[in-house]
C-alpha positions as CSV (number, residue, x, y, z in Angstrom):
1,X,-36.9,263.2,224.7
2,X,-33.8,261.5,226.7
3,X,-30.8,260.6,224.2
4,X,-30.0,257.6,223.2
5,X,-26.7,257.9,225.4
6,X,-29.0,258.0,228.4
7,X,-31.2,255.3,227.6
8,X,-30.2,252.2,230.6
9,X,-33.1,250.2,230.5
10,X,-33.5,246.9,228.4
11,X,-36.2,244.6,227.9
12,X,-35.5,242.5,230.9
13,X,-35.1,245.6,233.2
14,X,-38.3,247.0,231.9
15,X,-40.0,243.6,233.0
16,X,-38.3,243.1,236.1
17,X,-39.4,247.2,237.0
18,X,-43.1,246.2,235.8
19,X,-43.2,242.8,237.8
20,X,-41.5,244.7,240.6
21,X,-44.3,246.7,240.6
22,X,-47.0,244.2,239.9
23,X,-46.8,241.4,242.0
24,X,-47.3,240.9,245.7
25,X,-49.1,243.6,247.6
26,X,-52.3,243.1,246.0
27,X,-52.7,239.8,245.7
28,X,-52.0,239.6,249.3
29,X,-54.1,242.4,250.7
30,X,-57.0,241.6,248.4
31,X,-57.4,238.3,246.9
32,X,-59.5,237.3,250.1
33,X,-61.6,240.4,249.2
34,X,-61.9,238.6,245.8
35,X,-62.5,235.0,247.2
36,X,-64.8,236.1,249.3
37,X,-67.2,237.8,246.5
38,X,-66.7,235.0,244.2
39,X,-65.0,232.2,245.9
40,X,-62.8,230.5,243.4
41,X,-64.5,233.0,240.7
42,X,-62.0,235.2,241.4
43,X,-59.7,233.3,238.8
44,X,-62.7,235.2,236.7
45,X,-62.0,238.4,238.2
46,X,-58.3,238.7,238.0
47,X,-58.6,237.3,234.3
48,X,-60.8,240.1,233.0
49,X,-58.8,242.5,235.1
50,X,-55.8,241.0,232.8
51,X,-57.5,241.5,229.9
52,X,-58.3,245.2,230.5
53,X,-54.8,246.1,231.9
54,X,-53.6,244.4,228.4
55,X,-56.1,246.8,226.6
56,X,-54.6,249.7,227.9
57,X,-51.4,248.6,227.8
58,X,-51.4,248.3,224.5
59,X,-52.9,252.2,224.2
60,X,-49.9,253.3,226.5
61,X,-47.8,251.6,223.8
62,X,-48.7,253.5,221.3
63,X,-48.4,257.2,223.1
64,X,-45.1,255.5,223.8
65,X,-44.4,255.0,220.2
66,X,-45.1,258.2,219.7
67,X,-43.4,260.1,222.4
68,X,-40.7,258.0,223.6
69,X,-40.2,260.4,226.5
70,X,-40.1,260.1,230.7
71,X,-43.3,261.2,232.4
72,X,-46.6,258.6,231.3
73,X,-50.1,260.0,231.7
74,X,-49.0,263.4,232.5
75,X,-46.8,264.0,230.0
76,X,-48.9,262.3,227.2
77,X,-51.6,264.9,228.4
78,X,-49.4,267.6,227.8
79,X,-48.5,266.8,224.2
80,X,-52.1,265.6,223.0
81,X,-54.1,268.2,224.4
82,X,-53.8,271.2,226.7
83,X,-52.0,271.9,229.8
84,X,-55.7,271.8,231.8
85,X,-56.0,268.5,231.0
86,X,-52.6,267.6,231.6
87,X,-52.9,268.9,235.0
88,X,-56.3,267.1,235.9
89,X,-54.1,263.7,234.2
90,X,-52.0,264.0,236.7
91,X,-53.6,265.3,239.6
92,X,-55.7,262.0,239.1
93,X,-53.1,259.5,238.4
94,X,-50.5,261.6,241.7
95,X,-53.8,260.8,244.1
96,X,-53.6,257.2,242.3
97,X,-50.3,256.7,243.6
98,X,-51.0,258.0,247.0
99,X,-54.3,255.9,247.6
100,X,-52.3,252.9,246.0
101,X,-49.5,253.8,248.9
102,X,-52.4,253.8,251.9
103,X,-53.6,250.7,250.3
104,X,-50.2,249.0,251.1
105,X,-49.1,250.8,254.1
106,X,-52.4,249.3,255.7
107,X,-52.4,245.6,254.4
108,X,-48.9,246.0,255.5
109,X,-50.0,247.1,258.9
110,X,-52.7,244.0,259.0
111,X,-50.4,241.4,258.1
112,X,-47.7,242.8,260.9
113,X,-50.2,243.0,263.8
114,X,-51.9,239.5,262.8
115,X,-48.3,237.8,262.7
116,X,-47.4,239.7,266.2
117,X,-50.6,238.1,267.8
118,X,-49.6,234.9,266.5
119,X,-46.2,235.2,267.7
120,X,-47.6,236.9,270.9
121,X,-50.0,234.0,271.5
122,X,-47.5,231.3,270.4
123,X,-44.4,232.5,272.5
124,X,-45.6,233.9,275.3
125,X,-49.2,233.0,275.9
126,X,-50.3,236.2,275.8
127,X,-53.8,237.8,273.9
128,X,-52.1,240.9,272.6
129,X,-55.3,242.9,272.2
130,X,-53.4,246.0,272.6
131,X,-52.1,245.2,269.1
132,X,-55.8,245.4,267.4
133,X,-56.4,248.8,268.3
134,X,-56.6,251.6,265.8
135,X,-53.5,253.3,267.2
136,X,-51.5,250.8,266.8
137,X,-52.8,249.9,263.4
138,X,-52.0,253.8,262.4
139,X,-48.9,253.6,263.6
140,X,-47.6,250.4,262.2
141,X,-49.4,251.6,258.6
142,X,-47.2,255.0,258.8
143,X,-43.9,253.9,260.3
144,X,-43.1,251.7,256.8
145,X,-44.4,255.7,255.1
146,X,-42.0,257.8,257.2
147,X,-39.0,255.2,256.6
148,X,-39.1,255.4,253.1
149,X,-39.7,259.1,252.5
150,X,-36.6,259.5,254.3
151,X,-35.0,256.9,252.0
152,X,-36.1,259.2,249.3
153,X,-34.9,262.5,251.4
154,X,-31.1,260.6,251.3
155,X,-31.7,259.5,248.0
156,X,-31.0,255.8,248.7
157,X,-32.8,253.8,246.2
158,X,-34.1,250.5,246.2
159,X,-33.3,247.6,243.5
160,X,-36.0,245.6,242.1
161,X,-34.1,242.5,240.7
162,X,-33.2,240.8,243.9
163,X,-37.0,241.9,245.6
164,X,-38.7,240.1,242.2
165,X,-36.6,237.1,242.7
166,X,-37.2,236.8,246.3
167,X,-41.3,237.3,245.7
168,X,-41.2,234.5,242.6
169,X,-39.5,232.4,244.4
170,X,-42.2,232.8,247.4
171,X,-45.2,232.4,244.9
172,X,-43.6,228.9,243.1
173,X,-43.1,227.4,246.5
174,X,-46.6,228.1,247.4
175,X,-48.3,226.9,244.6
176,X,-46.3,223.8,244.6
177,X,-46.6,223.2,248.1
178,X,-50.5,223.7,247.5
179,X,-50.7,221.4,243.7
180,X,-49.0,218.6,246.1
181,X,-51.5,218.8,248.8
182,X,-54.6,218.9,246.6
183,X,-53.4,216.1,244.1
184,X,-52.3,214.2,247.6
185,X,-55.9,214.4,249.4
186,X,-58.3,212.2,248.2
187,X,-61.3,214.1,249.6
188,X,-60.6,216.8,247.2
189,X,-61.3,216.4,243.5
190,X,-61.5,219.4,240.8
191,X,-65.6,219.5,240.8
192,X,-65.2,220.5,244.5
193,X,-62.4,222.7,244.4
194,X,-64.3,225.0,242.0
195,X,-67.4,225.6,244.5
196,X,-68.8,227.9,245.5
197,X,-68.3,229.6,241.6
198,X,-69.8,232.9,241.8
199,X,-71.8,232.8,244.9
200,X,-73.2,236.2,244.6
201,X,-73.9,236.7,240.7
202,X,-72.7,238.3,238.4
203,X,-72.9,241.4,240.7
204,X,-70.6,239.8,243.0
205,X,-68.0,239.1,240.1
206,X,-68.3,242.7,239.2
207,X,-67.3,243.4,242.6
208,X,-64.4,241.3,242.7
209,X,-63.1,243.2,239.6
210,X,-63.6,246.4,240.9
211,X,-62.1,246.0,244.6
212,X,-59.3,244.1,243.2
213,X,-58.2,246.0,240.0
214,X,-55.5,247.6,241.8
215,X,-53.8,244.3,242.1
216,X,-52.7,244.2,238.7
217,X,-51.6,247.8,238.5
218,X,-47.6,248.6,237.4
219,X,-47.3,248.4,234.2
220,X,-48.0,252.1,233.5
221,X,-44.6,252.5,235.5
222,X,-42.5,251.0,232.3
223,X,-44.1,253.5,230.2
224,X,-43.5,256.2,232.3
225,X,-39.8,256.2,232.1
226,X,-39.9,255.4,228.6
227,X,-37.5,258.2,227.9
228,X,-34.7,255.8,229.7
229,X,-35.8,253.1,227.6
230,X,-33.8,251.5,225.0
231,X,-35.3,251.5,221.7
232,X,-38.7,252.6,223.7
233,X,-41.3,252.3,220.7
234,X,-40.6,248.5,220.3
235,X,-39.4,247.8,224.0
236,X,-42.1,249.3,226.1
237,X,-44.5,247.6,224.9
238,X,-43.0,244.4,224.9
239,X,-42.3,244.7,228.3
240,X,-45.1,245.8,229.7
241,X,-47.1,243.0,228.1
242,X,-44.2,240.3,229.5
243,X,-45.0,242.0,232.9
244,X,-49.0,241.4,232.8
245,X,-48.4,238.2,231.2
246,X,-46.0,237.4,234.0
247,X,-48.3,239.1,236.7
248,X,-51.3,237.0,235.4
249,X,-49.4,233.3,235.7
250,X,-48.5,233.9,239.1
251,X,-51.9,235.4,240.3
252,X,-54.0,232.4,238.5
253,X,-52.7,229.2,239.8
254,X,-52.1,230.8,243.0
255,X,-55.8,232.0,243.7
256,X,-56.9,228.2,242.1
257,X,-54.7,226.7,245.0
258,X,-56.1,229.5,247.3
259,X,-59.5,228.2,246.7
260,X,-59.0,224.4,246.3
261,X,-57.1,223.6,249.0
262,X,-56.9,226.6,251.3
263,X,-60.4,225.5,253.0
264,X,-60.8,222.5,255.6
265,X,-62.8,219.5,254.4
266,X,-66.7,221.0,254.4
267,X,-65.7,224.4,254.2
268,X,-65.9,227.3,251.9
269,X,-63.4,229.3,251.0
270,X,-65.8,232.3,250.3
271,X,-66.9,232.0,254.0
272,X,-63.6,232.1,255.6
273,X,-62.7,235.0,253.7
274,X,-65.3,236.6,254.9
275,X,-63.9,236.9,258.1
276,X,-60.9,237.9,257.8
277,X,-60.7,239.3,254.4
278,X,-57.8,241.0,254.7
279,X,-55.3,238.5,255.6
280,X,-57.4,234.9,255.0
281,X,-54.8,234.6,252.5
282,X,-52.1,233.2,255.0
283,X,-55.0,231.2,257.0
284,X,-55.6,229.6,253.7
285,X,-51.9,228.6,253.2
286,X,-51.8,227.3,256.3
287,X,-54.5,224.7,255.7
288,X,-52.5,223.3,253.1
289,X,-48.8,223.9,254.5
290,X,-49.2,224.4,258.3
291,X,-47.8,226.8,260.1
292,X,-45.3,226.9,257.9
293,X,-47.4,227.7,254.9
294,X,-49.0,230.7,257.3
295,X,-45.4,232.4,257.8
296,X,-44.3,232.1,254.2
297,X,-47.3,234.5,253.6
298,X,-47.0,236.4,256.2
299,X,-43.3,237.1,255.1
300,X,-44.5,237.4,251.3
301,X,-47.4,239.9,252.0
302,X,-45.0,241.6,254.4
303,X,-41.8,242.2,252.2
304,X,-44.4,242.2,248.7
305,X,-46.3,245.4,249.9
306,X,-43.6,247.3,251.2
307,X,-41.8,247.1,248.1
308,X,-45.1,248.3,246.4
309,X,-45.4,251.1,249.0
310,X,-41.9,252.4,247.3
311,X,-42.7,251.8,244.3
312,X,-45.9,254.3,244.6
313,X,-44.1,256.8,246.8
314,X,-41.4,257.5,244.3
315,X,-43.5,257.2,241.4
316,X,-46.3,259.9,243.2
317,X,-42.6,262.1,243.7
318,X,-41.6,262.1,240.4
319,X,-44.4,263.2,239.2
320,X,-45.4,265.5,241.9
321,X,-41.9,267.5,240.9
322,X,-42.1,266.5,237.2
323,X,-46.0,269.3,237.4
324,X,-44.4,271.7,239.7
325,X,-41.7,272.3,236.7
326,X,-44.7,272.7,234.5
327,X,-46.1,275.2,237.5
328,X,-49.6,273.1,237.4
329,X,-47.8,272.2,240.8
330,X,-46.3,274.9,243.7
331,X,-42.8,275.8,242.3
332,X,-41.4,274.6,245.5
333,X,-42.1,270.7,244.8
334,X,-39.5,270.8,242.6
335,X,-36.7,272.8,244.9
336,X,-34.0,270.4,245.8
337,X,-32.7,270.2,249.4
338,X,-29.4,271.7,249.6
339,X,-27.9,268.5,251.5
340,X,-28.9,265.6,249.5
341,X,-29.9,267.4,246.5
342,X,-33.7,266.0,246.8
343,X,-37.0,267.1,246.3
344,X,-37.4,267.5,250.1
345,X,-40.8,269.5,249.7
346,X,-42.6,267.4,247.4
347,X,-41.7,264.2,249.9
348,X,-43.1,266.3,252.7
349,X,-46.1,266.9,250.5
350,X,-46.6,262.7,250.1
351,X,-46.3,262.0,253.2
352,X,-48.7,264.4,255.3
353,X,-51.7,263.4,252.4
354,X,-50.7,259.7,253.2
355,X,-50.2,259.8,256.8
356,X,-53.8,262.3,256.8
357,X,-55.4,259.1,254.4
358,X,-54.4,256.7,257.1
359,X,-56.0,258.9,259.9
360,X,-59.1,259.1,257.7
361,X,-59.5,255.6,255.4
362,X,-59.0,252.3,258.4
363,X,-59.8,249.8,256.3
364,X,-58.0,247.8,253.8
365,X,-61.0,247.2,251.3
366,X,-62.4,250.8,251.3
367,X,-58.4,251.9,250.2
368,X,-58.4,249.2,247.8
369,X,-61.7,250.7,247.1
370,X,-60.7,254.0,245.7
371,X,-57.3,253.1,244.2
372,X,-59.2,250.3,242.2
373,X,-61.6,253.4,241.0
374,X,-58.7,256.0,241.1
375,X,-56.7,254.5,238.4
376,X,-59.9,252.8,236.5
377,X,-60.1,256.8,236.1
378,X,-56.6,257.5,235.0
379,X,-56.7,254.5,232.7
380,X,-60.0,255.5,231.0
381,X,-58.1,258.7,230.3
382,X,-55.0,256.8,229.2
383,X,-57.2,255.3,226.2
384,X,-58.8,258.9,225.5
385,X,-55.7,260.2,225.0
386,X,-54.3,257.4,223.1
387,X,-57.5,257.6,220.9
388,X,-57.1,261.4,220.3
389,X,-53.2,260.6,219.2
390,X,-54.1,257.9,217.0
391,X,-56.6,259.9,215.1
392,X,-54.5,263.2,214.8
393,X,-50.9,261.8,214.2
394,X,-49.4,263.1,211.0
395,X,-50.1,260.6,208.1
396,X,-47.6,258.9,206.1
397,X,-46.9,259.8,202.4
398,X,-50.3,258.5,200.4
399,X,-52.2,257.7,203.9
400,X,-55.6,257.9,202.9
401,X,-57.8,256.8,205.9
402,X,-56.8,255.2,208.8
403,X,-59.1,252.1,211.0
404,X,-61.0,252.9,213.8
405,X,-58.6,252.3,217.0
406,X,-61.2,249.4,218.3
407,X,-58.4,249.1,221.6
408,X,-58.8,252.7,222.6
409,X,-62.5,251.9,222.1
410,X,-62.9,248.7,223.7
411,X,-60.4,249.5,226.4
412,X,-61.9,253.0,227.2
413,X,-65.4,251.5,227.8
414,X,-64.1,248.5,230.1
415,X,-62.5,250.9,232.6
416,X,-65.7,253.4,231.9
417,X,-68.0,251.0,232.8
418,X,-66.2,248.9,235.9
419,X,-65.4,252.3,237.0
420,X,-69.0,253.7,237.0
421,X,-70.1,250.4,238.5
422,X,-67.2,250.8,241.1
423,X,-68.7,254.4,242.0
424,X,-72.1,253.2,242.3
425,X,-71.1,249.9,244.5
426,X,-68.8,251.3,246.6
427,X,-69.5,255.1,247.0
428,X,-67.3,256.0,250.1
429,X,-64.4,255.5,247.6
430,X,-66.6,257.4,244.4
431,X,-67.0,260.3,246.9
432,X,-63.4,260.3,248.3
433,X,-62.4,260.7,244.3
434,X,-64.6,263.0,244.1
435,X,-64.1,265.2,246.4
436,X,-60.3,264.7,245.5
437,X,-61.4,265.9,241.7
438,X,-62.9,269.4,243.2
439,X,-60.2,270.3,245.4
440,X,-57.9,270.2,242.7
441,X,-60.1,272.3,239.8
442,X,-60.4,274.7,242.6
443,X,-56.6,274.9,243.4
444,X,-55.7,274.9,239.8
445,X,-58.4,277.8,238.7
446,X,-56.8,279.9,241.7
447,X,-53.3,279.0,242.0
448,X,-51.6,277.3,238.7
449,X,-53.5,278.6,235.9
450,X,-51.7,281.6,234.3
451,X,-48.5,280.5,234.9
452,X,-48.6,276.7,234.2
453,X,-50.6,278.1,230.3
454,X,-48.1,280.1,230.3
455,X,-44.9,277.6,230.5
456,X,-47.3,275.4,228.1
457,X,-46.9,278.5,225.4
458,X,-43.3,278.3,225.7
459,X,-43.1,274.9,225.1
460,X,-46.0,274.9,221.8
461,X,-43.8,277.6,220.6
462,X,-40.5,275.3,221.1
463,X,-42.0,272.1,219.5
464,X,-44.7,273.6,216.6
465,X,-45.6,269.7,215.8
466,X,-47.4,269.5,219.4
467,X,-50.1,271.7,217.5
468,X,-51.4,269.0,215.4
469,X,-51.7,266.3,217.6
470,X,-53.5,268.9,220.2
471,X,-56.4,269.8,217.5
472,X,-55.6,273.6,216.5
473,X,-55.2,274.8,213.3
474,X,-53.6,278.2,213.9
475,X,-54.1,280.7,211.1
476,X,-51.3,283.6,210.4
477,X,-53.0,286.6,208.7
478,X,-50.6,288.0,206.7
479,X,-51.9,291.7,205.1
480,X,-49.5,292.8,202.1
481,X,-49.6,295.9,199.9
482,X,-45.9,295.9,198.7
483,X,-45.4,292.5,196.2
484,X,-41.5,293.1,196.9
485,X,-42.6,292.6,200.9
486,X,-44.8,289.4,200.3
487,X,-41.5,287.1,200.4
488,X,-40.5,288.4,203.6
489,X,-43.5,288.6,205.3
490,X,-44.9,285.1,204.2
491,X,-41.5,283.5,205.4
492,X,-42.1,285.0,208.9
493,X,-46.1,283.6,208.3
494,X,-45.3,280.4,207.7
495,X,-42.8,280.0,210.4
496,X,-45.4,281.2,212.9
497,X,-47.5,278.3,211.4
498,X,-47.2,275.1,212.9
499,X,-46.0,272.7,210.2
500,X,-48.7,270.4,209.3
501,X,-51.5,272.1,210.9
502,X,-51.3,276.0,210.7
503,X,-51.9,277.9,207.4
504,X,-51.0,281.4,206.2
505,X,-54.2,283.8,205.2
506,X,-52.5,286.6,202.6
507,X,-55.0,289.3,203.2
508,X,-54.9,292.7,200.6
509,X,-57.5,295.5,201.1
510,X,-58.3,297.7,198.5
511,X,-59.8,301.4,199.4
512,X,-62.9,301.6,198.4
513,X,-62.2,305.5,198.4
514,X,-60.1,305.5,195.6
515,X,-60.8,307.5,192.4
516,X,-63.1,306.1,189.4
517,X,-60.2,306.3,187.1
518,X,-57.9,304.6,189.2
519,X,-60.2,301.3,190.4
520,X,-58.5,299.0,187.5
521,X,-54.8,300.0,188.3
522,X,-55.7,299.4,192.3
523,X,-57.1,295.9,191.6
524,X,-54.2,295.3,189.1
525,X,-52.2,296.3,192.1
526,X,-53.6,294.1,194.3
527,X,-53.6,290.7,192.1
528,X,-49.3,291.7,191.6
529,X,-49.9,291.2,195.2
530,X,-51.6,288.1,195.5
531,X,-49.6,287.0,192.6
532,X,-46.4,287.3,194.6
533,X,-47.2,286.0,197.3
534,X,-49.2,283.0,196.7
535,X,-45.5,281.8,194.9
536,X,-43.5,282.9,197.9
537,X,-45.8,280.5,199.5
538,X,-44.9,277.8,197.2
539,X,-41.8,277.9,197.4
540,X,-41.6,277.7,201.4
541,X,-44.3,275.5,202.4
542,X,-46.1,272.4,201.3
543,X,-49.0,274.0,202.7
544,X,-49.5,277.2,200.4
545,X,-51.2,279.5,202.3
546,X,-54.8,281.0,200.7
547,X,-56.0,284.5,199.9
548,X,-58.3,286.9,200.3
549,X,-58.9,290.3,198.6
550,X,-61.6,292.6,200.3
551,X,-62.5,296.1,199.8
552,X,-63.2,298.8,202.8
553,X,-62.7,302.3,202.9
554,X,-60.4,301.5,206.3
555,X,-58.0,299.1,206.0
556,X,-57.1,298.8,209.3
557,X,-60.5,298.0,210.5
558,X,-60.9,295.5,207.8
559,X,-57.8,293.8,208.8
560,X,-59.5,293.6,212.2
561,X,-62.7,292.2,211.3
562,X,-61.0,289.8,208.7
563,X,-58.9,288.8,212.2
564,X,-61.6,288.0,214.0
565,X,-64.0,286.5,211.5
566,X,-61.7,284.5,210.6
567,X,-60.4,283.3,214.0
568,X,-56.7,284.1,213.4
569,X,-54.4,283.0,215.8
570,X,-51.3,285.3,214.8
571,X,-51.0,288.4,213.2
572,X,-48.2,289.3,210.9
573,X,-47.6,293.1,210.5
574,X,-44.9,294.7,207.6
575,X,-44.8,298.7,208.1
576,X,-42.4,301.3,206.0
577,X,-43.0,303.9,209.5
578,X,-44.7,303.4,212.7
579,X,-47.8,305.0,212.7
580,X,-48.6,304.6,216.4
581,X,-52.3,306.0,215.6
582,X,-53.6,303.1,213.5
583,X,-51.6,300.7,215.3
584,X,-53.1,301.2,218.8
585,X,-56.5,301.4,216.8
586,X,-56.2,297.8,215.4
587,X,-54.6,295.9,218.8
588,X,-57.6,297.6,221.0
589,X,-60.0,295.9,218.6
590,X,-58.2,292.9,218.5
């Protein structure tokens, strides 16, 4: 966890870095892919999207709460459960990022080559058609890629403050401009402006949500640098929700104006959409604000996704290094560059899958696709995890039950289900995810396994309380046949315990070889035993530990068997001499 000396970031810099990356790129890229599936139904769409990305804000808030620490997803995976799921967590939400980045690299590219044929056709008279080619849509999509990975390379950040005002500003005029022409046109009254709602069904609404999910995706960024946060548990959430809420009063008017005054007289808005999906957006604002209207789009969609492309490039690098110090990623991701003291390999990393995505993925609605279903993934693992926390947090003093986390719940089946109906309607993108899914069990079976568990070991053994929320419940067999040792030997037991969640198991064998005569002075022996260490447990832990008294003529192969009967996870040994005989006996077995 970052100090409270190191904690920058307010409650208005946490919204401005969630509205940063909120708003803009996908409105722009995709609300036409919206309008045209449910023409001003979208407002429908984008709503329930709202209310989902609210859902699992809220279970991000309280993993935040929790652990107020730098890292999101991945690093929520990591403390909840095990360092397999952590690295599927953030293999899954790292693609995210980078699908998120083609998705705005190539609206990016659309809106450049339509506004160079405009200008083209405008200026000089000329039909650029050299400009729709898929060359020089691939270029213009990875020149804005290479640019900023060498931002990153020089480490020369961008601010989001100025970019936010900038984009609000852009949004307000629009609307306004568009409120004045509808109000201002008699042809147009509110009974019209809502038609055609839903023109394809219910299944066509479902469609709208699951192309366009992406658009309202951000928010996870505040939590993910919670560990800067100031007074995280309370401000993280706060701001996130101010971000959606922001998010969602920009994106609602503006898709109502979109639809309501955005089509000539007699025309649909669904149907011009259709056409042009991709950039209808700006045709639309010039209906209502001439060519004007057209350019103030144009430079909105323009400036809107490149700011998102950053956004998701550093975010994919930050976590693409955070893994490789965990080793579930190659160590050299996280190898600064010995000029500008960057992560030069892990940029080089982002940008040939990005620049290989753009090769592969052409159009803007299949990207949108499969980042819409890419982080519906991550998110439904965002409330699993949050669900798991919630139910295995350490309970107050007198806790006695706790409710049913009905967000996790609710949440969790909302992306579930638009995800799987996502797969099923679109499934280039379910297939892309897919195939993204196997290639990284494969690399991770073959390549990371040993020594990310093993960095995961080290830090279990460095924070014990991690054992609790992650299900275990170690035990520490503890054998004793000296009560002046049991002291000693439980203290080491119960600090191999993990407090709250491991327990101690006092183990003392009695031969069954010993002599007739002698039976009562062994078990009198053996209850001293008990006796003593059963108090040395009191008075140590608030989690005595039990005991167990067995009889075998071999106590070292009852001490084994007890082992793995019982499923112990440590084994404390006290010895007067080493016997190395016995010894190599019972750790064979074992």
């Amino acid at each position: 966890m970052e100090s409270a000396k190191t904690a920058k970031i307010g409650l208005w810099s946490g919204v401005s870095i969630g509205v940063g990356a909120i708003v803009g790129g996908g409105i722009f890229v995709l609300g036409g892919v919206a309008l045209r599936e449910t023409g001003s139904g979208a407002i429908f769409a984008f709503l329930l999207n709202g209310g989902i990305a609210l859902l699992t804000a809220a279970s991000l808030a309280q993993m935040a709460r929790l652990f107020p620490e730098s890292g999101g997803f991945y690093t929520f995976a990591k403390r909840i459960l095990s360092v397999r799921v952590a690295f599927v967590v953030g293999w899954v939400v790292w693609f995210a990022h980078l699908v998120a980045a083609l998705l705005y690299a190539l609206g990016f590219s659309e809106y450049l080559i339509d506004v160079l044929g405009v200008l083209f056709l405008g200026v000089f008279g000329v039909d650029a058609a050299l400009l729709r080619t898929s060359e020089a849509a691939y270029l213009a999509a990875c020149g804005p890629v290479l640019f900023y990975s060498y931002a990153l390379v020089r480490a020369k950040s961008k601010g989001t403050d100025a970019a936010n005002v900038i984009k609000l500003a852009l949004f307000v005029l629009l609307i306004l401009a568009g409120l004045a022409a509808f109000f201002h046109d008699p042809t147009r009254s509110f009974s019209t402006a809502v038609q055609p709602l839903l023109p394809n069904g219910l299944g066509g609404l479902g469609a709208a949500m699951g192309l366009t999910f992406i658009a309202l995706q951000g928010f996870e960024v505040i939590a993910g640098a919670a560990g800067e946060v100031k007074s995280a548990p309370t401000t993280v959430p706060k701001a996130m929700y101010l971000a959606i809420g922001i998010a969602l009063i920009i994106y609602l008017p503006f898709l109502f104006i979109t639809a309501a005054a955005g089509a000539p007289a007699g025309e649909q808005i669904s149907a011009i959409c259709a056409v042009k999906p991709g950039t209808c957006i700006a045709d639309a604002a010039s209906v209502y604000m001439g060519t004007f209207g057209y350019f103030v789009v144009v430079l909105a969609a323009l400036f809107s996704t490149l700011s998102a492309l950053y956004a998701n490039l550093l975010s994919s690098l930050i976590l693409i290094k955070q893994m490789s110090q965990d080793r579930t990623m190659p160590r050299i991701f996280s190898q600064m560059g010995s000029r500008h003291r960057t992560p030069v390999y892990a940029i080089a990393a982002n940008v040939i899958v990005v620049t290989t995505l753009l090769g592969l993925v052409t159009a803007v609605e299949t990207a949108g696709s499969a980042a819409s279903l890419v982080f519906l993934i991550a998110y439904s693992l965002g409330h699993l995890l949050s669900f798991v926390a919630q139910r295995r947090a350490p309970r107050a003093p007198g806790e006695q039950s706790r409710p049913l986390p009905i967000v996790q719940l609710i949440g969790g089946a909302a992306c579930v289900s638009l995800a799987v109906f996502q797969g099923i309607n679109e499934p280039t993108s379910g297939l892309i995810v897919l195939a993204w899914l196997v290639v990284g069990m494969l690399l991770y079976v073959k390549y990371f396994a040993v020594r990310a568990e093993a960095v995961d070991a080290f830090a279990q053994a460095q924070r014990p309380e991690l054992v609790g929320y992650r299900g275990f419940t170690p035990l520490v067999l503890v054998p004793i046949t000296n009560p002046d040792s049991a002291p000693s030997l439980i203290g080491i037991g119960h600090a191999l315990a993990a407090r709250g969640a491991g327990k101690v198991l006092v183990l003392r064998v009695v031969r069954s070889s010993t002599a007739e005569g002698s039976v009562d002075q062994e078990i009198e022996k053996a209850t001293q035993v008990l006796h003593a260490s059963l108090a040395a447990s009191m008075q140590v832990s608030s989690s005595p530990a039990e005991a167990m008294l067995t009889i075998s003529d071999n106590p070292w192969r009852e001490i084994n068997r007890v082992a793995v009967d019982h499923s112990c996870h440590s084994l404390v040994l006290g010895v007067n001499r080493l016997d190395v005989s016995p010894l190599e006996n019972l750790f064979d077995k074992l």
